[in-house]
N, C-alpha and C positions, 0 to 999 in steps of 0.2 A: 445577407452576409451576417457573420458575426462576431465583428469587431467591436471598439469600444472598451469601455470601462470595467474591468474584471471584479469579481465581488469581494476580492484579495485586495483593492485597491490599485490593481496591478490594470494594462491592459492584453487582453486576450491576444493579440500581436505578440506583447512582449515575451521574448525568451529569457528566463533565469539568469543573473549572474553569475557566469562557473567559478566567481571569487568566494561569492557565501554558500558553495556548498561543499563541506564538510564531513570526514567520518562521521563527526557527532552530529549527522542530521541539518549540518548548515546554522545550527542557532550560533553559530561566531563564524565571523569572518577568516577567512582558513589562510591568512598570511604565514603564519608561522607551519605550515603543515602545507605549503604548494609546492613542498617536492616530493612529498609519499602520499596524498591523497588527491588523485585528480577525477574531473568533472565525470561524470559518466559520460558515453556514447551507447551506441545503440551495439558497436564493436565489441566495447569493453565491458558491455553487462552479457553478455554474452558467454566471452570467456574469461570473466569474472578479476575482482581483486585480490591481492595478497590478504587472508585470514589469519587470527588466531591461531597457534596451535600448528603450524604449517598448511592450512587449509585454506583453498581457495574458495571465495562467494562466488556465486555467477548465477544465471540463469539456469531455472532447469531443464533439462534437455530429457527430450521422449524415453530416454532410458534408464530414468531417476524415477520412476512413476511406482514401481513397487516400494522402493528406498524409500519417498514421499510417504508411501502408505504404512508402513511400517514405523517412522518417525513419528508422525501424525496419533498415530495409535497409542504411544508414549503417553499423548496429553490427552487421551481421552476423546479422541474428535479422528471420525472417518472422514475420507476423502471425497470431497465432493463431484458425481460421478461426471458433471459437466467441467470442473477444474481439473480432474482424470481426462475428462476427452482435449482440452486444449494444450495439455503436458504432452501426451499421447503422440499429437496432431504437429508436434511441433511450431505451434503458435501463440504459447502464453505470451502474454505481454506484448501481443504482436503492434497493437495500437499506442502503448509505450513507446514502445521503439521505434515507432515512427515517430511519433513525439521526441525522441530525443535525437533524430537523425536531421530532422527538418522542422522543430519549434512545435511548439505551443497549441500555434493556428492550425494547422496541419493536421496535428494530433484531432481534434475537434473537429476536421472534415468528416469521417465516417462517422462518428455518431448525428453530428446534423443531419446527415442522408438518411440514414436511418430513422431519425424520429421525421423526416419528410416523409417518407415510406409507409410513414403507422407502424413502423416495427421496432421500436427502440430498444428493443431487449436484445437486439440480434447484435448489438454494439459493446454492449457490457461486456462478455468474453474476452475482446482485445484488450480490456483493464485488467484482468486478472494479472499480476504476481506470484510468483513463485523464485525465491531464494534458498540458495540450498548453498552447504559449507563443507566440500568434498575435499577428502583427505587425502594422504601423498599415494594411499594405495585404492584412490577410489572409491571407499566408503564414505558414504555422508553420515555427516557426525552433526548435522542442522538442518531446521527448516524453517523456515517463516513463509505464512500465505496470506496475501491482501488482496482483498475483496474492492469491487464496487458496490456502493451498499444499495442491494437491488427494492430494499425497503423506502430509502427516499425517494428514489427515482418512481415506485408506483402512489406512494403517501404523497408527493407532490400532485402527479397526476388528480390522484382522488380529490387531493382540496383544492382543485381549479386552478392549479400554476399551467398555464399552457406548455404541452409536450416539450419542446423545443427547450424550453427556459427550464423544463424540471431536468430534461437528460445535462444540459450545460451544467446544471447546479449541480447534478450527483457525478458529475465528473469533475467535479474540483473536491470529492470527498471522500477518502480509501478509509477500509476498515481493516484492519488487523484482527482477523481470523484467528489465524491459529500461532503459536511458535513451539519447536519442540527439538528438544538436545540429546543427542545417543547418550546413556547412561557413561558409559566410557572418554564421552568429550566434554562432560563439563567440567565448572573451573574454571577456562580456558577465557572465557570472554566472547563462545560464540553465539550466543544467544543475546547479548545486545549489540554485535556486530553486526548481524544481522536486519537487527530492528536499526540501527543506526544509517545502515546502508539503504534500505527502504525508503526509511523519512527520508534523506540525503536524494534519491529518485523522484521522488514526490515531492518533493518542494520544488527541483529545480524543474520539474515541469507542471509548476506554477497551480500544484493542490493547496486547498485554503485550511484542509482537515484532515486529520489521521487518529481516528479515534479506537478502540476495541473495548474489552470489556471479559471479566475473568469473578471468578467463584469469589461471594462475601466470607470472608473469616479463611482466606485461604493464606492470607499473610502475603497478597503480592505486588499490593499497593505503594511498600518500599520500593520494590526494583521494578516497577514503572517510572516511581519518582525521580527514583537515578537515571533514568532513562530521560529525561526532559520532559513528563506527559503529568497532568496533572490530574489528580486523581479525584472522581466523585464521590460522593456520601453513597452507601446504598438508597434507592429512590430517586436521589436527584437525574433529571436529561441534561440533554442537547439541544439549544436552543439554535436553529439553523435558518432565523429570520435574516444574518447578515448574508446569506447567500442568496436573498430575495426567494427563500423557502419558508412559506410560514406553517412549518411543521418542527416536531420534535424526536430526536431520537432518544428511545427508553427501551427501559431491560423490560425482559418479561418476570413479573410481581408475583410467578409461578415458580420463579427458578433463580434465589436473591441473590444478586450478581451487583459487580461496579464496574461504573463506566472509567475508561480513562483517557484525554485527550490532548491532541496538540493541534491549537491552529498555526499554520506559519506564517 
């Protein structure tokens, strides 16, 4: 089994409060905001919420996949052709949504089978993310893509965290990839909608990290900040020993970049 004590403090049973989750990613209790911002489901990420700009968020669906690629290309960053096969396949977020249909525990069934299997990699795909901010005639005017970071999940491995204990750790922990705004839609506020929306998923099923990381000296360290994420020195990691990972996440000292994070 794998119940018990979560490394959030939380227990791996427990399902999220749908009171602390919030547009703004859940860091305030959303009293004042529980009649235009409600909890996700598995429904409603689906066919998404009221955006910005007349634009609905929602999941993306197999036929956003060029749209995707073409956004994405905005910011400099191709499509990853395995996060292309599970758009495609109509299965992004497929182990989300289960997560969010039937808890927390649930969610965490098929990656235990999987790292029982020897095959833990085959689990990661059902975490992928994909948000997209389609406009009243169809175009997507946003993207946001969050990752499982397939780097802890093997860095664990490598330094002796047994299988099992490294896929649970790297599944309390999404990275923020990419995000990218049609030239024509910004302004708008879709692009921390987005990211808001996200954390706002990720928290309430009960991730302990959301971290990314973007170009030193690009000036983007402000609008992460307004974003709730706090933002690293160039050089400084991630210390990810409270997840019972005694590993670190760092940029590559090839290509000087900053980390930016939020635990919840």
């Amino acid at each position: 089994m794998f119940g018990g004590e979560g490394p959030c403090g939380k227990a791996w049973r427990a399902e999220a409060d749908p009171r602390l989750v919030g547009s703004d990613g859940g860091q305030r209790v959303a009293k004042k905001k529980r009649g235009r911002v409600l909890p996700a489901t598995a429904d409603r990420l689906v066919t998404g919420w009221a955006g910005p700009g007349g634009t609905r968020v929602r999941l993306a669906r197999p036929g956003d996949t060029d749209h995707v690629t073409r956004l994405l290309a905005l910011a400099g960053i191709s499509l990853d052709p395995a996060v292309g096969a599970v758009i495609k396949a109509g299965t992004v977020a497929s182990t989300l949504l289960r997560g969010l249909d039937h808890g927390t525990h649930d969610m965490l069934r098929p990656l235990v089978e999987a790292a029982a299997a020897g095959n833990p990699d085959d689990a990661m795909p059902g975490l992928v993310l994909v948000l997209v901010a389609e406009g009243r005639e169809g175009s997507l005017g946003g993207v946001v893509q969050a990752v499982p970071p397939t780097n802890v999940l093997a860095d664990g491995v490598e330094g002796g965290v047994p299988v099992l204990n490294a896929v649970l750790g790297a599944a309390k922990v999404a990275k923020i990839r990419a995000l990218a705004v049609a030239e024509d839609a910004r302004g708008m506020g879709i692009g921390e909608t987005l990211i808001r929306r996200a954390v706002g998923i990720y928290r309430q099923l009960g991730y302990c990290l959301v971290y990314g990381q973007f170009p030193a000296g690009s000036g983007l360290e402000n609008y992460y900040s307004r974003q709730g994420f706090t933002v690293l020195d160039e050089g400084q990691h991630i210390d990810l020993s409270r997840l019972g990972l005694p590993i670190h996440i760092r940029t590559d000292p090839s290509e000087p970049e900053r980390l930016f994070l939020r635990w919840q």
